[in-house]
C-alpha positions, 0 to 999 in steps of 0.5 A: 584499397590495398595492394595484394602480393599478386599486385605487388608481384604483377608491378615487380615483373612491370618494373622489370620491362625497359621502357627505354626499348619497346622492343625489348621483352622478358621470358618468364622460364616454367623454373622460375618461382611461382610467384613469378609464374603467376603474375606473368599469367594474370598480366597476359589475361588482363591484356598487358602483355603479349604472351603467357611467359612475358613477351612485350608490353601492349599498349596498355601494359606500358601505360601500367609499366610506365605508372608503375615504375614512376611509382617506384621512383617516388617511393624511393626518393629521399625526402 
């Protein structure tokens, strides 16, 4: 299994949530690239989201947020 660019979009916009503040969101704006655009909507229909432009995790989503992030933590560390 490999990572398609619209996975690899959907993680950079998980990467973006501060787990820190649940109750802190994002707004995806209808300027913003497609790519963007794109992943925000595959993430609100797969349930990780709470509104079609962003909003808050659900529970499921800070599960994804929380993996996703902790994949980048391990991906850039140094050896």
């Amino acid at each position: 299994m490999t990572f398609t660019p619209d996975m690899i979009a959907e993680l950079e916009l998980l990467a973006l949530y501060n787990l820190d503040n649940h109750q802190e969101g994002i707004k995806v704006h209808n300027n913003a690239n497609s790519k963007a655009i794109g992943a925000v909507t595959r993430l609100h229909q797969k349930g990780l989201i709470s509104a079609a432009d962003g909003g808050y995790l659900t529970s499921l989503g800070l599960d994804a947020a929380e993996h996703a992030q902790a994949l980048l933590t391990i991906l850039n560390s140094k050896p």
